[in-house]
C-alpha beads as a LAMMPS data file, in Angstrom:
LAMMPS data file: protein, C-alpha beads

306 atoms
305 bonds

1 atom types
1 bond types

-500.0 500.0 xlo xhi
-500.0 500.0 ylo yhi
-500.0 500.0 zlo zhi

Masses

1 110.0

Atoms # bond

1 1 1 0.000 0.000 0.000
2 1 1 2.683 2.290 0.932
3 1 1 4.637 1.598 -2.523
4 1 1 1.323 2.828 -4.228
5 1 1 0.957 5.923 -2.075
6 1 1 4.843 7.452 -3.072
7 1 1 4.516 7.309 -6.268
8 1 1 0.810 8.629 -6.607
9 1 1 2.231 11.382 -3.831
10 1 1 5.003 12.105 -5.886
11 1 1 2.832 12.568 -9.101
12 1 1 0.886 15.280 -7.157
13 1 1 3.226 16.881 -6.056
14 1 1 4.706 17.372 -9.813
15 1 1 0.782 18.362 -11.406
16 1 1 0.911 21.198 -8.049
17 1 1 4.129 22.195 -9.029
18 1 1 3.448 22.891 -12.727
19 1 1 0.228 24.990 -11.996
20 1 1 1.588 27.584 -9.905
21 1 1 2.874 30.809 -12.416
22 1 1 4.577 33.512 -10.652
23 1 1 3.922 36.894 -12.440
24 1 1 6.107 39.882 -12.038
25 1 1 4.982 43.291 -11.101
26 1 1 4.884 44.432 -14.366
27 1 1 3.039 41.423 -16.277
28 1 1 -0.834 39.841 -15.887
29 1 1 -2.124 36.901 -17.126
30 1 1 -4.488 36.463 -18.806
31 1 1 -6.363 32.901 -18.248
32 1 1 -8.746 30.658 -20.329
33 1 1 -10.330 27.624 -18.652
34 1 1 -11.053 25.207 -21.732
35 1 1 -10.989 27.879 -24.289
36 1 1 -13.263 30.136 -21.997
37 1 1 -11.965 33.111 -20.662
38 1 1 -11.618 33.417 -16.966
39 1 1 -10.172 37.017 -16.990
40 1 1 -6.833 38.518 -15.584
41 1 1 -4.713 37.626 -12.800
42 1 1 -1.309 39.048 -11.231
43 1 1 0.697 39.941 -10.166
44 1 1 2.335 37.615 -7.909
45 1 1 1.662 33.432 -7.093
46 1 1 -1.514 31.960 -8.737
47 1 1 -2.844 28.714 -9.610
48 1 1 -3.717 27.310 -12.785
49 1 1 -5.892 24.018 -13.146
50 1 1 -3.206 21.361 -14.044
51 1 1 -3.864 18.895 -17.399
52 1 1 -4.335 21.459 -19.841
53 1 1 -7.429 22.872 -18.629
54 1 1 -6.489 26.574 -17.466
55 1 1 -4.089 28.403 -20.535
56 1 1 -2.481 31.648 -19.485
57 1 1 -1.419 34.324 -21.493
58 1 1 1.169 36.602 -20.326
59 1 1 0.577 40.238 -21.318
60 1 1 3.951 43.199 -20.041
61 1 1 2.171 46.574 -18.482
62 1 1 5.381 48.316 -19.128
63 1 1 5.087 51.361 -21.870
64 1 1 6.543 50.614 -25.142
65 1 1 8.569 52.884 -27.383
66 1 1 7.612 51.840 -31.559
67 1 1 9.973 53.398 -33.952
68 1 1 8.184 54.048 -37.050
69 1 1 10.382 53.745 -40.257
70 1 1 10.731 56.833 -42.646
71 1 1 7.851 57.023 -44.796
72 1 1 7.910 58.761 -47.870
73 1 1 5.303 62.072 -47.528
74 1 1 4.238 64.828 -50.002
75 1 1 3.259 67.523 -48.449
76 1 1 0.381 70.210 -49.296
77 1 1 2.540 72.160 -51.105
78 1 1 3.975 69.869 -53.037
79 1 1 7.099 68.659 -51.438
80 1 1 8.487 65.143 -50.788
81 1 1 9.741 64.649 -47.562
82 1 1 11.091 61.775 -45.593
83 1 1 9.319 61.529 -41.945
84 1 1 10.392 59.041 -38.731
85 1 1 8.649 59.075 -35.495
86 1 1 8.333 57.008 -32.253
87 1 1 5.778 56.026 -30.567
88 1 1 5.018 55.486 -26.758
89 1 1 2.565 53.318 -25.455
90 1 1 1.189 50.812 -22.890
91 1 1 -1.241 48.115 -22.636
92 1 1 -3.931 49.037 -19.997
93 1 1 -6.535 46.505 -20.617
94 1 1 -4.911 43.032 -21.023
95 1 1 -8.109 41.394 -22.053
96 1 1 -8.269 43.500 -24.788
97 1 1 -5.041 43.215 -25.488
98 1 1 -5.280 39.659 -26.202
99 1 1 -8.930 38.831 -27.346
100 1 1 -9.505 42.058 -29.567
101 1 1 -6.621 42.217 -31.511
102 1 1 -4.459 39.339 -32.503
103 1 1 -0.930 40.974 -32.250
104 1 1 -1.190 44.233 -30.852
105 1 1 2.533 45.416 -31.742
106 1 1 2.135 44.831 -35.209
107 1 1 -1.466 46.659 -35.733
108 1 1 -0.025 49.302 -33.826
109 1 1 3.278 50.174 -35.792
110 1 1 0.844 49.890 -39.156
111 1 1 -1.705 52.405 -37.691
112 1 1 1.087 54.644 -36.484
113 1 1 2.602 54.217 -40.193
114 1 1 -0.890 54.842 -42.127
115 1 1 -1.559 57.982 -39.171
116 1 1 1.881 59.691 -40.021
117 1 1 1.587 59.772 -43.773
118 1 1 -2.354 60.711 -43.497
119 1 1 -1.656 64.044 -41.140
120 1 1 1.780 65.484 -42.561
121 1 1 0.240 65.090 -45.989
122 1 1 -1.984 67.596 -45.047
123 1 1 0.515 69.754 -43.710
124 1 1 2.840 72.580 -45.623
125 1 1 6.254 72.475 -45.041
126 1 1 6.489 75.340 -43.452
127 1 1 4.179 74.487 -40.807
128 1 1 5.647 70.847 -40.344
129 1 1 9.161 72.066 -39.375
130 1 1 7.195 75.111 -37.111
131 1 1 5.077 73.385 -35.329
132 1 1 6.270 69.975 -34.716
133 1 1 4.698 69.812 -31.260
134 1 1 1.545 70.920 -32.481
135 1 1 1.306 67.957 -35.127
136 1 1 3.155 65.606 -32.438
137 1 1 -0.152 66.450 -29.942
138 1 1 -2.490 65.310 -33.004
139 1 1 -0.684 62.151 -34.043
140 1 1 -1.436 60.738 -30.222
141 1 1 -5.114 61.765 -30.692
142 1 1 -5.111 59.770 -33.584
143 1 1 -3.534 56.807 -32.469
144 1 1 -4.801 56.735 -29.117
145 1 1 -8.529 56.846 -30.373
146 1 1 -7.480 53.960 -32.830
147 1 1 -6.385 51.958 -30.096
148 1 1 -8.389 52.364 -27.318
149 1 1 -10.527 49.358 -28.657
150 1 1 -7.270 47.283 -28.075
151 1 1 -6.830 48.392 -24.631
152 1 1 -3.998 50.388 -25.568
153 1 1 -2.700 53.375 -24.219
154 1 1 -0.330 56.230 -26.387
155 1 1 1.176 58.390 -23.835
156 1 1 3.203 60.073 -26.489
157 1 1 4.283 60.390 -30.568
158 1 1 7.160 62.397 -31.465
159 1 1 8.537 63.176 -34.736
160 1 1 12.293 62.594 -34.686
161 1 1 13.732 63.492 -38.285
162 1 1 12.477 65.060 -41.366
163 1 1 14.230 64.556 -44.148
164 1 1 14.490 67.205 -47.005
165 1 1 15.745 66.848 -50.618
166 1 1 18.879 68.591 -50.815
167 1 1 17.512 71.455 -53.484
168 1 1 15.014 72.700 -50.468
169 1 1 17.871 72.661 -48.170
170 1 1 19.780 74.666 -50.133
171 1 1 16.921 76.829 -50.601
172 1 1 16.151 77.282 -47.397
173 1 1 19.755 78.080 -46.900
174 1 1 19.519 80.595 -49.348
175 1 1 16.353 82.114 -47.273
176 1 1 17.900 82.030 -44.003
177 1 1 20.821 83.920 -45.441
178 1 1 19.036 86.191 -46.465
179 1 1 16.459 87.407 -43.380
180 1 1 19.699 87.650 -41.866
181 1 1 20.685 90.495 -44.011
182 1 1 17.732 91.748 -43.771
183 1 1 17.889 91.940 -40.255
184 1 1 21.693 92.987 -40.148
185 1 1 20.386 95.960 -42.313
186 1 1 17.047 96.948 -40.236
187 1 1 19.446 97.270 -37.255
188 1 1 22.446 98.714 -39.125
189 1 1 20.066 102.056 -40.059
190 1 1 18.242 101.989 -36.769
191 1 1 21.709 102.442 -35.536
192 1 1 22.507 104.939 -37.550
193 1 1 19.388 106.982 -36.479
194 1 1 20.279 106.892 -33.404
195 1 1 23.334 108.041 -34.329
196 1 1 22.178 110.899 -36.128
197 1 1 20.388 112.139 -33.153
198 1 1 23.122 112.114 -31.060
199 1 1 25.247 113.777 -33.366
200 1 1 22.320 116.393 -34.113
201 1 1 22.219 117.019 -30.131
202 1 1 26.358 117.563 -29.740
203 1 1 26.291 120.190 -32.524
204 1 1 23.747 121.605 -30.664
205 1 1 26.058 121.703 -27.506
206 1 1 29.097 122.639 -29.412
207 1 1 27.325 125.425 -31.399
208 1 1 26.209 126.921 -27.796
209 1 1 30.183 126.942 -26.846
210 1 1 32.728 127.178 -29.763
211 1 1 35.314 126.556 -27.619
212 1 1 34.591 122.602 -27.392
213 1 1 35.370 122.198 -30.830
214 1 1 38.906 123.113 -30.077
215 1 1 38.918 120.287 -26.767
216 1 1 37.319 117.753 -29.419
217 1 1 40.273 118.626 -31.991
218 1 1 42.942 118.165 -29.203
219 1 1 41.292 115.113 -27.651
220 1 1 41.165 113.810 -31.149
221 1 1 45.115 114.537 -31.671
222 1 1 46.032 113.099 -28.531
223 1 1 44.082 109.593 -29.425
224 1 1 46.040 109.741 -33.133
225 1 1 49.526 110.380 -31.414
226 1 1 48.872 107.631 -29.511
227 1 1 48.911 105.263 -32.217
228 1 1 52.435 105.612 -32.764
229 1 1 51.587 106.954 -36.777
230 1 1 54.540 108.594 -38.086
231 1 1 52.291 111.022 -39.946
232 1 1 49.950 113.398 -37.493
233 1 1 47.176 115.510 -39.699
234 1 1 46.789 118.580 -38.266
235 1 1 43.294 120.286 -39.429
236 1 1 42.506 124.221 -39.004
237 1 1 38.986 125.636 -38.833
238 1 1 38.125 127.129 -41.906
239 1 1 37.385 130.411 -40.360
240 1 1 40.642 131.186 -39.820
241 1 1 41.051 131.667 -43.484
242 1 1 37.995 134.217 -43.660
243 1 1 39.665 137.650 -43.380
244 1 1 42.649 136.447 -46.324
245 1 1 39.823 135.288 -48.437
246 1 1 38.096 138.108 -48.695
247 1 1 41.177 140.015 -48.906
248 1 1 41.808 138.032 -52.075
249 1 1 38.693 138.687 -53.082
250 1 1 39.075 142.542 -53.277
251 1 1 42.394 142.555 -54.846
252 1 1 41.386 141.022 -57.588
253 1 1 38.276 143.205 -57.955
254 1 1 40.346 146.223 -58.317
255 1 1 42.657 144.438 -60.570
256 1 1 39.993 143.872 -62.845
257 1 1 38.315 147.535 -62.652
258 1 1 41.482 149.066 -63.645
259 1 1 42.768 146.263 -66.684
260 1 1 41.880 148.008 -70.241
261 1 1 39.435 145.541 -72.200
262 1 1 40.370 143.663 -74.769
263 1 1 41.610 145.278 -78.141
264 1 1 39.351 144.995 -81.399
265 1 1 40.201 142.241 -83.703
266 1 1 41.057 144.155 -87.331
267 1 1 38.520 144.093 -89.425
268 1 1 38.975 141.878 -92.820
269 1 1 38.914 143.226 -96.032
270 1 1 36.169 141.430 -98.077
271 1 1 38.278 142.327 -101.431
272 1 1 41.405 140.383 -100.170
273 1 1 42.451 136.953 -101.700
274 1 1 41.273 133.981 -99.039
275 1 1 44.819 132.598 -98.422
276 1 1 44.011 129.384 -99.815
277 1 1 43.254 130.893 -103.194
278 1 1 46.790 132.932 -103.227
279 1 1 49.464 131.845 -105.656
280 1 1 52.425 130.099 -104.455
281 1 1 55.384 131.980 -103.944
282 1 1 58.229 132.394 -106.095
283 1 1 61.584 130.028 -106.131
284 1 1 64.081 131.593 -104.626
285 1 1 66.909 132.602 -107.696
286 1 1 69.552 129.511 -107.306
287 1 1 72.982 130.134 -108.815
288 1 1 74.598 127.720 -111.056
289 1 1 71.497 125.886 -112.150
290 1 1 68.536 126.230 -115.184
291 1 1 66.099 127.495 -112.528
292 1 1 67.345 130.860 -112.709
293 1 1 64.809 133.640 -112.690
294 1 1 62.036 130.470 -113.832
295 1 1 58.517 131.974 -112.574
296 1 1 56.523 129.305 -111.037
297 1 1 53.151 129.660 -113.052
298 1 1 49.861 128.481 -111.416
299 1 1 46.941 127.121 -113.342
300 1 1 43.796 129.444 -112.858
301 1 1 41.325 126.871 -113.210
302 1 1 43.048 125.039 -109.820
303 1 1 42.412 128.620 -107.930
304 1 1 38.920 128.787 -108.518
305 1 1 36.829 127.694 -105.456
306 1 1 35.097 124.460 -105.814

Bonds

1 1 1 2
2 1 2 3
3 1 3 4
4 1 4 5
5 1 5 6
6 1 6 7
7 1 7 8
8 1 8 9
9 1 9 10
10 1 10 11
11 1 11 12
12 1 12 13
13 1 13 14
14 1 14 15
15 1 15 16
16 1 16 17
17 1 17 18
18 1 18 19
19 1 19 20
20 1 20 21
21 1 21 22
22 1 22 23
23 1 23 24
24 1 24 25
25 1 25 26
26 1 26 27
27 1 27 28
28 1 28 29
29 1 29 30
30 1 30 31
31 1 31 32
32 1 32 33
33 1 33 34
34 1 34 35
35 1 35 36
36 1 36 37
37 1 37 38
38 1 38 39
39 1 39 40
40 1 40 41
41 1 41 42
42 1 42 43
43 1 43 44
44 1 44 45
45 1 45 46
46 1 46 47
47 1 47 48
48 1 48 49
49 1 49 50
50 1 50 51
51 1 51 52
52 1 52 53
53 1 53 54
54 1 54 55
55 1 55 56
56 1 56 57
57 1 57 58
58 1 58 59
59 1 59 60
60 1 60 61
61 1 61 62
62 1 62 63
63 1 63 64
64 1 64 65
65 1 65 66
66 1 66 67
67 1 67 68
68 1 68 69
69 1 69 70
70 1 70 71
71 1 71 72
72 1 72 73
73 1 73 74
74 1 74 75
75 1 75 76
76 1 76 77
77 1 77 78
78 1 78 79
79 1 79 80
80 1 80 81
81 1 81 82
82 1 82 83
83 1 83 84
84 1 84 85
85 1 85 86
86 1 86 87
87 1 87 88
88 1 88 89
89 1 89 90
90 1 90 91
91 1 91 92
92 1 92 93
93 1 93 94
94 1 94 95
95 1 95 96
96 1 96 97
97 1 97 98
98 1 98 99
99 1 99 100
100 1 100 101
101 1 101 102
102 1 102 103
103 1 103 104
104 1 104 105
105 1 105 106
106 1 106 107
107 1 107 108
108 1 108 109
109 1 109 110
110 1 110 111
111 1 111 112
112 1 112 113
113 1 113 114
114 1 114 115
115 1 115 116
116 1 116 117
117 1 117 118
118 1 118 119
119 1 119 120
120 1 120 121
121 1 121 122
122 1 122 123
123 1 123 124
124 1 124 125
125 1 125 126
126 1 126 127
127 1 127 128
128 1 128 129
129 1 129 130
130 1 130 131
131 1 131 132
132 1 132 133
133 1 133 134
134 1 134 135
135 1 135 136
136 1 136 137
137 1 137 138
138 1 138 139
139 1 139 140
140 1 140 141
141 1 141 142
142 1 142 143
143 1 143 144
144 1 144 145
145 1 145 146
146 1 146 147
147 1 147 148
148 1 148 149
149 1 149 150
150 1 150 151
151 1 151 152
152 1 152 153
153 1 153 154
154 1 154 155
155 1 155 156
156 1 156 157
157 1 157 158
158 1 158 159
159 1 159 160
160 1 160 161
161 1 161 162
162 1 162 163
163 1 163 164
164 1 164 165
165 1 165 166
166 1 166 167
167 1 167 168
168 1 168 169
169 1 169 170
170 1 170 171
171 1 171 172
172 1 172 173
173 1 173 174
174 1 174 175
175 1 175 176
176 1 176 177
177 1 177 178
178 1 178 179
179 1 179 180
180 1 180 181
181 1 181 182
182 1 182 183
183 1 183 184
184 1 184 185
185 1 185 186
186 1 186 187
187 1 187 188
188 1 188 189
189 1 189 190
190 1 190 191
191 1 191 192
192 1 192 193
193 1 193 194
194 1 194 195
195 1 195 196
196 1 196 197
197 1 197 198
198 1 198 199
199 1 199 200
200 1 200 201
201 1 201 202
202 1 202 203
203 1 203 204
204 1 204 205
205 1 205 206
206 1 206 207
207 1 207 208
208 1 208 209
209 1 209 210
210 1 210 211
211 1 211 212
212 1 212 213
213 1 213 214
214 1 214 215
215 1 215 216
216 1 216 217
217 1 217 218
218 1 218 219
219 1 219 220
220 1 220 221
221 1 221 222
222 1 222 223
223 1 223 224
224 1 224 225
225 1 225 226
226 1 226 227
227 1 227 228
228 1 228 229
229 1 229 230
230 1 230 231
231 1 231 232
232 1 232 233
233 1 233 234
234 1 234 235
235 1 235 236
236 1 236 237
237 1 237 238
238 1 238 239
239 1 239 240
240 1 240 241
241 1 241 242
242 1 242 243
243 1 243 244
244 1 244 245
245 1 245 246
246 1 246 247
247 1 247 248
248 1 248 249
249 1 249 250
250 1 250 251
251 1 251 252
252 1 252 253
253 1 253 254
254 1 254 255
255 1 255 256
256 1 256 257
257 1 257 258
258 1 258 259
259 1 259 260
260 1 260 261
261 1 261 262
262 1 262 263
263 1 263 264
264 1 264 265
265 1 265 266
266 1 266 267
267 1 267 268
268 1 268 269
269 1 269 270
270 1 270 271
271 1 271 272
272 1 272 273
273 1 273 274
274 1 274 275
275 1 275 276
276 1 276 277
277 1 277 278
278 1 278 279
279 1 279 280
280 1 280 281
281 1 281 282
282 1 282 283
283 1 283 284
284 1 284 285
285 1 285 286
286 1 286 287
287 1 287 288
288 1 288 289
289 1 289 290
290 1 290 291
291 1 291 292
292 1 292 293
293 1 293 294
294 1 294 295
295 1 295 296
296 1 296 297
297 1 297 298
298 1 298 299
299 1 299 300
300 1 300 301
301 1 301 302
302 1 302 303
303 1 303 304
304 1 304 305
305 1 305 306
C-alpha cells in the first residue's frame, strides 16, 4: 500500500508544481479555462488548473517605445519629404489586449505608419518644421482613439527626423541667409538713427560753446599720437582763413576795374584773296642751275573755289 501511495504522492506533487505561475509586477495573465476566458490575474503566485485545462497568457504593463520607419510624404505644397517618429505606449486593458486584436505590436506600428503619412500630408512644409509639437499632440489623438478598442494606451508620438531633398535645403539656406541680411540691415540704419540724433544734439552743444570744438580737436590729436603713426594731420577751422579770403577777393576786384578791355580784332577786307586761293610763292633765284629767274606759273582753273 505504501509503494502505491509514493509514487501517486510524488505525481501530485509534480501536477501542483506545474500549476503555480509567478507573475512579475509588471506582467498579468491572462487565463482561459477550456478555451473560456476566466479574466486577468497578477501579479504575484496563482494557480492554474493542471492537465491542460487553465491556458495563461502573459501580457507586459510596461510602456513601449515603436519606432516608425521613414515614410515617404508629399506635403500640401507639393514637397516630398522623408518623416520618422516614435511612438510610446502601454497596454492598460490586457483582455483586450489579447482577445480584440491578434498581435497588438504589429497593428499598432501599421496604424502609427498609415496615421503619419495621413496628417503630414496635409501639412505645408512650413508648418511641419514650425510646429512639430503641435502635429506631435495630433498624431497621439489619432492613435490613441485607434487603439483604445485594443486596450492600448499612447502616452506620447514624437517626430524625430524630417528629411528634405537637398535642393530645399539649399533653398532654405539661401532664405535664411538672407532674413539675416535683412535683419543685419534693419538694425544697421536703426543704428545709424540713433546716431544721427546724437550727433544732431552735440552740434547743438558745441554750437552753444565754440570753444569745445577746439577740446574735441585736441582730444582727437592726442588719441592719433597715440597710435604711434609717423604722420599726425593737423586740421585748421576754416574760419581762420575768412579775413585772407576776402582780402583776395578785393584785390582782384580792383585788378579787374582798372585792366583796359580787350583790343578789337582788325577788321577783314572782303576784297582780299582767301589765303588758300593765293598763288604760291616764287623760287628763290639759285645760282649755277637752269632754274634761274624760272617763274613758277599756277593754273587758274586750280584757284577757282570748288
Amino acid at each position: 500500500m505504501i509503494e502505491l501511495l509514493v509514487p501517486v504522492a510524488a505525481l501530485s506533487i509534480g501536477i501542483l508544481w506545474t500549476s503555480l505561475r509567478v507573475l512579475r509586477e509588471y506582467e498579468r495573465g491572462v487565463v482561459f479555462r477550456l478555451g473560456r476566458l476566466k479574466g486577468a490575474k497578477g501579479p504575484g503566485l496563482i494557480f492554474l488548473v493542471p492537465l491542460g485545462v487553465d491556458r495563461m497568457v502573459k501580457v507586459p504593463l510596461r510602456i513601449v517605445a515603436l519606432d516608425i520607419p521613414p515614410q515617404d510624404v508629399i506635403t500640401r505644397d507639393n514637397v516630398s519629404v522623408k518623416v520618422n517618429a516614435v511612438v510610446y505606449f502601454r497596454v492598460a486593458d490586457p483582455v483586450k489586449a489579447v482577445v480584440e486584436i491578434e498581435d497588438y505590436l504589429f497593428a499598432t506600428s501599421q496604424l502609427a505608419q498609415t496615421t503619419l503619412r495621413s496628417v503630414i500630408g496635409q501639412a505645408e512644409l512650413d508648418q511641419l518644421l514650425a510646429e512639430r509639437e503641435h502635429f506631435n499632440d495630433i498624431l497621439r489623438k489619432i492613435i490613441d482613439e485607434g487603439t483604445d478598442a485594443w486596450g492600448i494606451e499612447v502616452t506620447a508620438v514624437e517626430v524625430k527626423d524630417i528629411d528634405l531633398p537637398q535642393e530645399m535645403k539649399r533653398a532654405m539656406a539661401r532664405q535664411a541667409e538672407a532674413e539675416r541680411e535683412r535683419r543685419a540691415k534693419v538694425i544697421a540704419a536703426e543704428g545709424e538713427v540713433q546716431a544721427s540724433a546724437r550727433l544732431a544734439e552735440a552740434a547743438r552743444v558745441i554750437g552753444a560753446a565754440p570753444a569745445a570744438i577746439q577740446l574735441r580737436f585736441l582730444q582727437t590729436v592726442t588719441e592719433v599720437a597715440a597710435e604711434n603713426n609717423s604722420t599726425t594731420l593737423f586740421p585748421i577751422p576754416i574760419e581762420l582763413f575768412g579775413p585772407l579770403f576776402r582780402g583776395l577777393a578785393g584785390g582782384t576786384g580792383s585788378q579787374s576795374a582798372a585792366a583796359p578791355g580787350p583790343a578789337a580784332a582788325p577788321e577783314s577786307d572782303p576784297s582780299a584773296t582767301p589765303p588758300l586761293l593765293q598763288p604760291p610763292p616764287v623760287a628763290p633765284d639759285m645760282t649755277g642751275t637752269k632754274l634761274d629767274r624760272v617763274p613758277v606759273e599756277s593754273d587758274p582753273e586750280e584757284l577757282q573755289p570748288r
